[in-house]
VEXKOLPA-399423 format. One record per atom (N, C-alpha, C): z, y, x. Coordinates in steps of 0.2 Angstrom, whole numbers, plus 5000, padded with zeros to 4 digits. Each point is the difference from the previous one (the first is absolute). Layout:
BEGIN
ZYX...
***
This chain:
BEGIN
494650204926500249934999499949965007499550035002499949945006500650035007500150074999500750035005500549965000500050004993500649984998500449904999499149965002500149945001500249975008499550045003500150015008500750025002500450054996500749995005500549964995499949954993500249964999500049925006499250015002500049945005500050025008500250055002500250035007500749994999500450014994500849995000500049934999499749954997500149944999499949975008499450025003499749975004500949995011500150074998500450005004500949994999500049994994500649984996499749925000499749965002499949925002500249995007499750065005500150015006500749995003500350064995500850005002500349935000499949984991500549954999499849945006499350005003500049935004500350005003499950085006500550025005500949985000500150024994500550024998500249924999499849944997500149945000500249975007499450015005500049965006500750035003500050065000500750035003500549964996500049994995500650004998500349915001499449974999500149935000500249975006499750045004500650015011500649984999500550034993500850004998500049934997499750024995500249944991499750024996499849944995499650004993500350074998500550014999500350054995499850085002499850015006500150035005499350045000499649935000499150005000499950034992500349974995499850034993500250084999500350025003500450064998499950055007499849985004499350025006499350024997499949954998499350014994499950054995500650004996500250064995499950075003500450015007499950085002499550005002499649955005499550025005499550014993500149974993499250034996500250064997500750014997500250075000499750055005500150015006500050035007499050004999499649944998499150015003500050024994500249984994499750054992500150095001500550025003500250055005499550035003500049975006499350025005499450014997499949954996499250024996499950044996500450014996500150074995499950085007500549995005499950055002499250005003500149965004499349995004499250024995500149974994499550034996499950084999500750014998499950084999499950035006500049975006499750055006499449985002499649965000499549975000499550044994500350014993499650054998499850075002500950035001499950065005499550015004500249965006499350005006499450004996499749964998499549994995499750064998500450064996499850064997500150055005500349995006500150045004499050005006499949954998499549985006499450014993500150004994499450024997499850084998500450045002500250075001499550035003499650034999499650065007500350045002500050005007500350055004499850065000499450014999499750084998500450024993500149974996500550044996500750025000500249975007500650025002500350055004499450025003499950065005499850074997500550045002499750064999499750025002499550054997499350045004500350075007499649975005500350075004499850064997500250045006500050074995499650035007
***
């Protein structure tokens, strides 16, 4: 459960990210411009955080690994 709230709010959290970005850009043109800027830029960070999550856990397993298990015995 707790995995699984953490990339809920790692997706939410950069999916705010985008739509601001994606706001400030867009509002440079026009209101219309800014709302629908917003829309992809939180599309685009809910995106990156889903992936970013599942790599972060990758590393995470990768670095709790021993390395003596990984090695073959010489001969």
């Amino acid at each position: 459960m707790r995995k699984r709230l953490n990339r809920v709010l790692t997706r939410a959290k950069y999916a705010a990210i985008g739509a601001g970005i994606g706001g400030a850009l867009g509002g440079l043109v026009s209101r219309n411009a800014a709302s629908t800027a917003a829309g992809v830029g939180a599309l685009v960070g809910a995106t990156v955080g889903e992936k970013r999550s599942s790599v972060d856990a990758v590393v995470t397993r990768v670095k709790d690994t021993d390395r003596s298990e990984n090695l073959l015995p010489r001969e």
